[in-house]
C-alpha positions as CSV (number, residue, x, y, z in Angstrom):
1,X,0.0,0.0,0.0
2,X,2.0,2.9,-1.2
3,X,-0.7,5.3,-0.8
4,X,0.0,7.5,2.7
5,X,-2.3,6.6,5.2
6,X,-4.0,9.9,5.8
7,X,-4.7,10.6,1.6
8,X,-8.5,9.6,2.3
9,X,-9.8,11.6,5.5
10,X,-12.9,9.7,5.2
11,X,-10.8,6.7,6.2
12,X,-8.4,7.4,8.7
13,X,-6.2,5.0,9.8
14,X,-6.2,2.6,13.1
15,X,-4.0,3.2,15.1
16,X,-2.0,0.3,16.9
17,X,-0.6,1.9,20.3
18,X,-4.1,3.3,21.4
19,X,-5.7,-0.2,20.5
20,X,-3.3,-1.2,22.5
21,X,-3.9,1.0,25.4
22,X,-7.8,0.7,25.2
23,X,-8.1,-3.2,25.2
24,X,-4.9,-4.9,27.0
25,X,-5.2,-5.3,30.5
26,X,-4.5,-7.7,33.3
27,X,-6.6,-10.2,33.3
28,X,-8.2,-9.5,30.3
29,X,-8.8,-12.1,27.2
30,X,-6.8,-9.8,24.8
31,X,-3.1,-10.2,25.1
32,X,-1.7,-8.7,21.5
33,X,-3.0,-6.0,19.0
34,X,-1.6,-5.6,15.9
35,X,-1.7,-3.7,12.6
36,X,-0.1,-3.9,9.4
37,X,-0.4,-1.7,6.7
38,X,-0.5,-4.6,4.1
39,X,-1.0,-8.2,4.1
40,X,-2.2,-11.4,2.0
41,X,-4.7,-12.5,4.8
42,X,-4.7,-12.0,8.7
43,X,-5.8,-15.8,9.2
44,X,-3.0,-17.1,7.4
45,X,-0.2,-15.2,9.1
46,X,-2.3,-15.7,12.7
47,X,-2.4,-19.3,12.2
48,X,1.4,-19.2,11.7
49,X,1.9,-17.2,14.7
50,X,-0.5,-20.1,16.7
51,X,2.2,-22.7,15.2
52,X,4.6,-21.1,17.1
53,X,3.2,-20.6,20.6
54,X,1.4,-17.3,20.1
55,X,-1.2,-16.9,23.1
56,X,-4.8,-16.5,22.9
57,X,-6.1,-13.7,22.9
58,X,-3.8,-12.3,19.8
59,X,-5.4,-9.8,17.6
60,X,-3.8,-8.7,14.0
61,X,-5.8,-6.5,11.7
62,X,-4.7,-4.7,8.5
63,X,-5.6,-1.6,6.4
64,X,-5.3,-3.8,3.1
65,X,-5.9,-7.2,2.5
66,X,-4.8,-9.1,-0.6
67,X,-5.7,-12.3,-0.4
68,X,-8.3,-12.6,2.1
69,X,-10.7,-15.5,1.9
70,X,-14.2,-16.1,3.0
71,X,-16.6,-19.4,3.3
72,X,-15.8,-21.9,0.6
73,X,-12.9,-20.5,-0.4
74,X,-14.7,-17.3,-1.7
75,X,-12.5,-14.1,-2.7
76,X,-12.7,-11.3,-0.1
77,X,-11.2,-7.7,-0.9
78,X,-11.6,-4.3,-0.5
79,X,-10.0,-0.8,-0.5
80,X,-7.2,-0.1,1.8
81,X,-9.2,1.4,5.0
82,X,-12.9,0.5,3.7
83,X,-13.6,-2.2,6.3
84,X,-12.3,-3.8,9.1
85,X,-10.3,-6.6,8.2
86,X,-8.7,-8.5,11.7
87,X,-8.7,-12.3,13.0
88,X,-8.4,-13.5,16.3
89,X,-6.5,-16.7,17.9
90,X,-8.7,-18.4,20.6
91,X,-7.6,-21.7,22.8
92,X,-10.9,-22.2,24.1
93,X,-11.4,-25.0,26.8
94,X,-14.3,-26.5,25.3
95,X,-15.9,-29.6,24.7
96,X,-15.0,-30.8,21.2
97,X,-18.5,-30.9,20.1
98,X,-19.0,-26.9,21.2
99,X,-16.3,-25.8,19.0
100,X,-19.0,-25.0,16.1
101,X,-20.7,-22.2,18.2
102,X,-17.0,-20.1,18.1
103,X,-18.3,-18.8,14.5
104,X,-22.1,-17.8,15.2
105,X,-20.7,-16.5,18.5
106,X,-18.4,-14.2,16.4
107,X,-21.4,-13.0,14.2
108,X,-23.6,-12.4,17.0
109,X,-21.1,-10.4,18.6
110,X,-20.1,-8.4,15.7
111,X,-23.7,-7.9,14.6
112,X,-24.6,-6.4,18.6
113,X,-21.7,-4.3,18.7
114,X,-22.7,-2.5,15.0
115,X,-26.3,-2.4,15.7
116,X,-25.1,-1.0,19.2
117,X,-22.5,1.6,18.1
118,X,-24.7,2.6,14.8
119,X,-27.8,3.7,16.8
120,X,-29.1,7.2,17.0
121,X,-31.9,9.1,18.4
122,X,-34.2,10.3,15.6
123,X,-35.8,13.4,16.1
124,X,-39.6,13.4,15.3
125,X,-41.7,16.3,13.6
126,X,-41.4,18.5,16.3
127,X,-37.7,17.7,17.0
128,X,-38.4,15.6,20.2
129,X,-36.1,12.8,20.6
130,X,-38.4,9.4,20.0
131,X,-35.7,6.5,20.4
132,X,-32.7,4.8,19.2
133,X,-32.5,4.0,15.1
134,X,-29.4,1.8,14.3
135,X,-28.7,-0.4,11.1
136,X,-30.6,-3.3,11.1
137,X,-28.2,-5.9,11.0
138,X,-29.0,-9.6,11.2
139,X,-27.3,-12.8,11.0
140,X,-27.5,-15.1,8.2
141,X,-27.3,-18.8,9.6
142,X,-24.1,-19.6,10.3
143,X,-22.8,-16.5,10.3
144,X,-22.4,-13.8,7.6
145,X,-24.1,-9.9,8.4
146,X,-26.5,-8.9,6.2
147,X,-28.7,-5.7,6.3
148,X,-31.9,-6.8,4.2
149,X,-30.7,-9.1,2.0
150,X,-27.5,-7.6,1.0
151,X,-23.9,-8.7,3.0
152,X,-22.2,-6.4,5.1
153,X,-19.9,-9.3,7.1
154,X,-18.3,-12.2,6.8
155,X,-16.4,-14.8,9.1
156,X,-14.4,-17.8,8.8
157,X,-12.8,-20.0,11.5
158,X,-10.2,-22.3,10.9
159,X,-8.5,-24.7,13.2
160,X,-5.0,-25.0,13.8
161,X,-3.2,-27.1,15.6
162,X,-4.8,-26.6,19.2
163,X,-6.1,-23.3,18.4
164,X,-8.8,-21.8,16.3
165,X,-8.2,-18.4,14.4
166,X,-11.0,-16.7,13.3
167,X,-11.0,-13.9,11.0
168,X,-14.0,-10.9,10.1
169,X,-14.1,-8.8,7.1
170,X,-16.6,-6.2,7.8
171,X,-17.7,-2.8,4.9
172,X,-17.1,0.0,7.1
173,X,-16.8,2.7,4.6
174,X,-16.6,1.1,0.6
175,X,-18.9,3.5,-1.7
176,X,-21.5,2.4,-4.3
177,X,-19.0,2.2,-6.5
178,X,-16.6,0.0,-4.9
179,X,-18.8,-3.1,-3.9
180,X,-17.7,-6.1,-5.5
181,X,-20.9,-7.5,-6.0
182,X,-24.3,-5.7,-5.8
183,X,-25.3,-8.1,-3.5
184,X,-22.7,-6.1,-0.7
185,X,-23.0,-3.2,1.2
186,X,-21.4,-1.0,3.7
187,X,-22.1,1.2,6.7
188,X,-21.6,4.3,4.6
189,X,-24.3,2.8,2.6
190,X,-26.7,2.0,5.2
191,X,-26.1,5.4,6.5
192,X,-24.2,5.4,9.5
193,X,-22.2,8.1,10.6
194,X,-18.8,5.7,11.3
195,X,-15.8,7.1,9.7
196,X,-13.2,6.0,12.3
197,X,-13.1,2.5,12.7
198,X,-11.2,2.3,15.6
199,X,-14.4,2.7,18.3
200,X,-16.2,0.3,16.0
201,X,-13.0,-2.3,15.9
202,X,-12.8,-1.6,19.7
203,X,-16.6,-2.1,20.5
204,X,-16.2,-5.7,18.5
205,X,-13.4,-6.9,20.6
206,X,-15.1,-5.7,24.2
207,X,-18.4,-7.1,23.0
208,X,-17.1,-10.8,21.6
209,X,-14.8,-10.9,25.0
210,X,-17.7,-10.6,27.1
211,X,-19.7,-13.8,25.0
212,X,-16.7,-15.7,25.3
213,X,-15.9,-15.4,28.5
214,X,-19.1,-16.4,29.4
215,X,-19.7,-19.3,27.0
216,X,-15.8,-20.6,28.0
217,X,-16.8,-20.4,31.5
218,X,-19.8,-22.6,31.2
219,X,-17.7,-25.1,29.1
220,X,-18.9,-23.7,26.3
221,X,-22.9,-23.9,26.6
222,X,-25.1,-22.3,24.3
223,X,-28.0,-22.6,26.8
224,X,-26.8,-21.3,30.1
225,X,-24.6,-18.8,28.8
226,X,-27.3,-16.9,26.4
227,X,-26.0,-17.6,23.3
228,X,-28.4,-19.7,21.3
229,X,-31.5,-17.6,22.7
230,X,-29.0,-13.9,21.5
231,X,-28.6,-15.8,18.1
232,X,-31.8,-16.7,17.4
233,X,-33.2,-13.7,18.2
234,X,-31.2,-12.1,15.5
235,X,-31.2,-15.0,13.5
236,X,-32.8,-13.5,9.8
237,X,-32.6,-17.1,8.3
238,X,-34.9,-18.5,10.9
239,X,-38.6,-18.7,9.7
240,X,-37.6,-18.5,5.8
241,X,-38.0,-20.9,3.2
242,X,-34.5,-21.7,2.3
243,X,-32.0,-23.6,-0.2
244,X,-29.3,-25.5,1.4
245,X,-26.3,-26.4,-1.4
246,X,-24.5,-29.6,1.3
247,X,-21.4,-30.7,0.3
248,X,-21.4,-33.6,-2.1
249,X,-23.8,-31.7,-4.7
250,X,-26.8,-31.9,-2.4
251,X,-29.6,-29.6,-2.4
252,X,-32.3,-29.3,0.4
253,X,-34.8,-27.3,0.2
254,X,-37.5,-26.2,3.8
255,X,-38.1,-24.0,6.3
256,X,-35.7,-23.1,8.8
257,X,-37.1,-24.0,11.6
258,X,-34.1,-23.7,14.8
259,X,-31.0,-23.7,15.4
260,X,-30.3,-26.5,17.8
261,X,-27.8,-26.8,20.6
262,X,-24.8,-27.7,18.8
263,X,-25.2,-24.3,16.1
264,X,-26.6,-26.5,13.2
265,X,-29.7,-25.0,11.1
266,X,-32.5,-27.1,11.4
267,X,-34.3,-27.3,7.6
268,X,-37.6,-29.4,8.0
269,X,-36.7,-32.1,10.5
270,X,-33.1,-32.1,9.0
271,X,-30.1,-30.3,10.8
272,X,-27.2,-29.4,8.6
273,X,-23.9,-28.6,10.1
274,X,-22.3,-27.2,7.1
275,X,-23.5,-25.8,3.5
276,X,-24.5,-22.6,1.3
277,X,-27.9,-21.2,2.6
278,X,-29.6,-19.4,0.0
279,X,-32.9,-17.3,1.4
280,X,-35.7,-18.2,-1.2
281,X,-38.0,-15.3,-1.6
């Protein structure tokens, strides 16, 4: 990135001592913050770092990412400072079994802290204050963002070793113009007033450390802790009539009726732990 980092003032940079300052303390899950101008993908270097002993609670995130991946090996890219691109690595002490909920947990965290930091008070005709008005952000089962129908998030987990790394690419600020596909959009687009990242990247982190201390601490149960009931709740692929594209060439087609307790999508009577969900309008 050869650009200087304050050519776009509508995208100033993040800044890695005062992420620093803000989230690491003692006792606290987050350990490292990094960021890097420029690099292929945060998960790859991450899980190289976990090879080597990195702790959890190690967090890198980059202005520019080249070769960033999401779910089934799909191409994700955007400008230099348009989005939050970061990964985590986690050692959770969890059952086996609970390891699927680390990804929904991510979305549901991401998708509380946006709809959290985008609210505003909307004045009414005669400029009284009538509540809060954030971006409607929801969850598409397992755990993309999507405003409507469009995608404003996306997360992938991946395990190494005895760690998992998971890494979000979120639209902060891309343009119109700048979406890869028409089926993406932004904040900017949506209309909320974040041009910093850095509160948004900051209100992620506090809010996902909260879930996962909790879930960790009840050995990793969706029920006690609050997750499934939080997920569901913003859950947009639950009542839909959906398509299901399951590994092998399947297709199944029903209504989403749950998610159960290990994070899979119930379609019909059938629960499916891994596939492409299509809402069917």
């Amino acid at each position: 990135m050869n650009e200087s980092a304050y050519g776009d003032l509508d995208r100033p940079p993040l800044h890695e001592t005062a992420l620093r300052r803000a989230l690491i303390r003692d006792g606290g899950l987050w350990r490292d913050v990094r960021v890097v101008p420029e690099t292929g993908s945060t998960n790859a270097d991450l899980m190289a770092a976990a090879r080597e002993g990195a702790p959890e609670g190690t967090v890198l995130a980059t202005e520019l990412q080249t070769a960033g991946r999401g779910r089934l090996g799909r191409r994700w890219a955007a400008p230099a400072r348009s989005g939050l691109m970061f990964s985590m690595l986690l050692r959770p002490d969890v059952p086996v079994e609970r390891l699927g909920w680390i990804p929904l947990l991510t979305g549901f965290s991401v998708a509380t802290a946006v709809r959290r930091m985008t609210a505003r008070v909307e004045a009414g005709d005669f400029g009284e204050a009538h509540g809060d008005v954030a971006v409607d952000v929801r969850l598409k089962w397992p755990n993309d963002l999507i405003v409507g129908e469009r995608k404003l998030a996306g997360i992938l987990a991946e395990k190494v070793d005895d760690a998992l790394v998971v890494g979000v690419g979120l639209n902060v600020g891309l343009r119109e113009e700048e979406l890869p596909v028409p089926t993406a959009t932004s904040l900017a687009i949506e209309g909320a007033p974040l041009s910093d990242r850095a509160p948004l990247l900051r209100a992620i982190l506090r809010h996902f450390e909260g879930w996962y201390r909790e879930w960790t601490e009840l050995g990793g149960d969706p029920e006690k802790s609050g997750l499934r009931t939080g997920y569901k709740e913003l859950c947009a692929t639950l009542g839909r009539t959906v398509r299901v594209d399951l590994p092998g060439d399947e297709t199944l087609s029903g209504v989403a009726r749950d998610v159960d307790g290990s994070g899979r999508l119930v379609v019909g009577d059938r629960p499916v732990s891994a596939g492409d969900v299509v809402h069917v309008r």
